[in-house]
Backbone bond lengths (Angstrom), bond angles and torsions (degrees), N, CA, C in turn:
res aa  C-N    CA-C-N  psi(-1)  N-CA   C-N-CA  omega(-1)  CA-C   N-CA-C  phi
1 X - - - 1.448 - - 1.524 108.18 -
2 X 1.131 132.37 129.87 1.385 145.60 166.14 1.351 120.70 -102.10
3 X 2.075 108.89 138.77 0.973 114.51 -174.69 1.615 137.80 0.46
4 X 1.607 94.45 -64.14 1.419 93.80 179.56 1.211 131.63 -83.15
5 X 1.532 119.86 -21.44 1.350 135.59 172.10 1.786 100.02 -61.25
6 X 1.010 116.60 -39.89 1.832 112.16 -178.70 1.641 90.07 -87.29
7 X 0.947 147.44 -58.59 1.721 111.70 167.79 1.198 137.86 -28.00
8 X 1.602 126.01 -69.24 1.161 128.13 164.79 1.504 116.68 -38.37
9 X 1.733 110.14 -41.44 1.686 93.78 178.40 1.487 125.64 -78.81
10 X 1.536 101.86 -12.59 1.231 110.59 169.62 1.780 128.91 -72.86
11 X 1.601 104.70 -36.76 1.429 109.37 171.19 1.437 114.38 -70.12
12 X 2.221 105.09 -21.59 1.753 86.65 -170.27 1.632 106.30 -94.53
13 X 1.561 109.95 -5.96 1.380 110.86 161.52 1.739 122.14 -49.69
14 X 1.672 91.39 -48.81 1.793 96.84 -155.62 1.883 89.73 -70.11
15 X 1.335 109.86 -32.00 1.887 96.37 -173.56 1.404 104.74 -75.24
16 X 1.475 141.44 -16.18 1.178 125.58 -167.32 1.554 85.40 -93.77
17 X 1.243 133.57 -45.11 1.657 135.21 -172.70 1.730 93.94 -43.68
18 X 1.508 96.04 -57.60 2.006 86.76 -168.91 0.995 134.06 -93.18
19 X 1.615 103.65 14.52 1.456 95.92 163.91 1.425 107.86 -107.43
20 X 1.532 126.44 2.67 1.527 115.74 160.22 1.403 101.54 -79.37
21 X 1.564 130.61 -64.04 1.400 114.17 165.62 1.355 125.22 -25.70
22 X 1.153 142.40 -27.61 1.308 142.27 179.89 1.743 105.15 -91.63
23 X 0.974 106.61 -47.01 1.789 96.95 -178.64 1.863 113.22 -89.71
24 X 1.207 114.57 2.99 1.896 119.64 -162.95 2.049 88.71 -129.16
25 X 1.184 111.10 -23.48 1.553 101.74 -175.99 1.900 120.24 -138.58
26 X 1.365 110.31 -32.47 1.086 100.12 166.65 1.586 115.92 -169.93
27 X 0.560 173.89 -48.93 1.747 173.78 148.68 1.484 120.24 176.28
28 X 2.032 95.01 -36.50 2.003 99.80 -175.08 1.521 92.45 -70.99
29 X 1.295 143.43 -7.23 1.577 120.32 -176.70 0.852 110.34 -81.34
30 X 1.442 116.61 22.17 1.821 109.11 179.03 1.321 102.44 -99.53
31 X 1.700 116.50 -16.96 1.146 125.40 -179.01 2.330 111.85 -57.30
32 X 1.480 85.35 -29.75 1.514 107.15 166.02 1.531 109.26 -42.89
33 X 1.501 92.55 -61.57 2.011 98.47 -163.58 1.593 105.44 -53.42
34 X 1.776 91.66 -31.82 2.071 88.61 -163.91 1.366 103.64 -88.63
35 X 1.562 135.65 -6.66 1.144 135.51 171.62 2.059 104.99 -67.63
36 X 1.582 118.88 -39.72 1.023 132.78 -154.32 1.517 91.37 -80.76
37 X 1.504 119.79 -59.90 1.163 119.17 174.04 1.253 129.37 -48.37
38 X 1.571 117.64 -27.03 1.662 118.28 -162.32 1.688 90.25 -94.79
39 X 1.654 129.87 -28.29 1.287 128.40 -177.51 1.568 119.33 -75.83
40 X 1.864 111.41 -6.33 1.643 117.91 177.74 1.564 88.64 -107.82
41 X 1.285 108.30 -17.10 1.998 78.13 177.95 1.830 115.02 -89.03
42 X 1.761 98.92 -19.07 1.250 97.66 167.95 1.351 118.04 -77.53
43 X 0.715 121.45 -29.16 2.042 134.03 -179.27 1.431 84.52 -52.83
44 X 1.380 130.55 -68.90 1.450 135.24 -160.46 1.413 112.94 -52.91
45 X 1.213 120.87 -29.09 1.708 116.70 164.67 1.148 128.76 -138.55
46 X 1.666 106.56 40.50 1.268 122.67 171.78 1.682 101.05 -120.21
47 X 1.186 105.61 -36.99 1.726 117.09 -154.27 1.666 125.38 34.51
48 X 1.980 97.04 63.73 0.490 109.35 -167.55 2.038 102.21 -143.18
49 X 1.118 110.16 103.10 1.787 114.45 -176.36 1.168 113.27 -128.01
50 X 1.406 105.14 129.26 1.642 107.17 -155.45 1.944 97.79 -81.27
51 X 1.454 105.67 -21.01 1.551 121.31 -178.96 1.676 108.29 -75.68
52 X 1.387 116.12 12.21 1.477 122.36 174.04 1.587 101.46 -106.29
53 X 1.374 120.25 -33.73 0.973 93.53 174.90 1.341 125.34 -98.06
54 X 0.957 118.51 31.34 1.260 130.28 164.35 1.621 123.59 -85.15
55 X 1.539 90.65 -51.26 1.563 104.69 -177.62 1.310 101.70 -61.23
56 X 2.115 136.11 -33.04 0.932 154.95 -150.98 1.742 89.69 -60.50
57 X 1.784 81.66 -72.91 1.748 96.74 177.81 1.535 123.20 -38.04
58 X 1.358 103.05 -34.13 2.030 115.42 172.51 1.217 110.93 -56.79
59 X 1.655 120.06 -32.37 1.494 113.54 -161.65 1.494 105.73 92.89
60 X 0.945 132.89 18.98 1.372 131.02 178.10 1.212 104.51 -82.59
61 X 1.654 132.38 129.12 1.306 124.72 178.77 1.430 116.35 -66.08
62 X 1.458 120.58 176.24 1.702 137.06 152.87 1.580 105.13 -66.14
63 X 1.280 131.06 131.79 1.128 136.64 -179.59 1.881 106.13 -125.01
């Protein structure tokens, strides 16, 4: 799996995670989805994801 392929599964994890948290436990986890969303539109003209360097640290290649 490469960098970006474990991003994407990671952002489409955290929105499917918060929007069952939001409709099965409480409503602020939706605040989750808009945190996830506002951090891929900044990634997009920053090129900058703090969840890359993480994966970096994993050994996950550049793809």
């Amino acid at each position: 799996m490469t960098i970006n392929e474990a991003l994407r599964a990671l952002a489409g994890f955290m929105v499917l995670l918060s929007l069952a948290l939001g409709t099965w436990i409480h409503p602020y986890w939706y605040l989750l989805t808009a945190f996830v969303g506002v951090n891929l539109l900044q990634s997009a003209f920053t090129r900058w994801c703090p969840a890359i360097a993480v994966f970096k640290a994993m050994g996950l290649k550049q793809g």
